[in-house]
N, C-alpha and C positions, 0 to 999 in steps of 0.2 A: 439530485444527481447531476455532474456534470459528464460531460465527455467527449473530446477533440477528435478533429476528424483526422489528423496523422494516426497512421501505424507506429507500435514500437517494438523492437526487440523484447521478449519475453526476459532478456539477460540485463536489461538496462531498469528493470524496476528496483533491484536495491539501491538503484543511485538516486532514480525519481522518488522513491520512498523519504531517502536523505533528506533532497531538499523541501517536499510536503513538510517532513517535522521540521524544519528546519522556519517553512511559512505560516505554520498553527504556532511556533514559539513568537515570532515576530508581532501577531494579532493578539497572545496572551494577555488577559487584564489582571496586572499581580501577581502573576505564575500560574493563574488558572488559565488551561485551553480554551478559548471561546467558539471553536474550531474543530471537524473531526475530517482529514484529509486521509481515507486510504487509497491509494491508486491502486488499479489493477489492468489484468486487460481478460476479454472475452475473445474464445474461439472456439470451433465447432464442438467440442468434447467436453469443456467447461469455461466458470465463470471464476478468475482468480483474484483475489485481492492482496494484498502488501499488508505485514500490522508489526510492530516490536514487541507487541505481549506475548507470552512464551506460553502453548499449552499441548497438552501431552498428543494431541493429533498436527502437530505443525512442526515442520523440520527444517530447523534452523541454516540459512543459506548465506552467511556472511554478512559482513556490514549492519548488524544488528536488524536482519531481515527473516521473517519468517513469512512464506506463504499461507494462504486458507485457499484450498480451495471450496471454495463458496455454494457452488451450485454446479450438477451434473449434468449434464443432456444426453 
């Protein structure tokens, strides 16, 4: 796990999302991922992450963005 010490807008992760895949396509060897980049951010109520796969608990937010939320507190 990585994670910077800047705060982010909750609204600015479809875009960080963006260019995550955008940095797992650039490392690919052959069209394979060698890379699994989801951002997210933590705060007192939960732990959220960013993914493009689509599943029947994640509700799709633009930009080919759906949340998880990950973990409860």
């Amino acid at each position: 796990m990585i994670s910077f010490q800047g705060l982010i807008d909750a609204e600015r992760l479809p875009d960080i999302k963006l260019a995550t895949n955008r940095l797992e396509e650039s490392v690919a060897d052959g069209g394979k991922r060698r890379v699994n980049i989801d951002p997210g951010y933590i705060c007192a109520p939960r732990l959220v992450l960013a993914t493009t796969k689509d599943y029947s608990h994640r509700v799709y937010l633009g930009k080919g963005y759906l949340p998880i939320c990950t973990c409860c507190f």
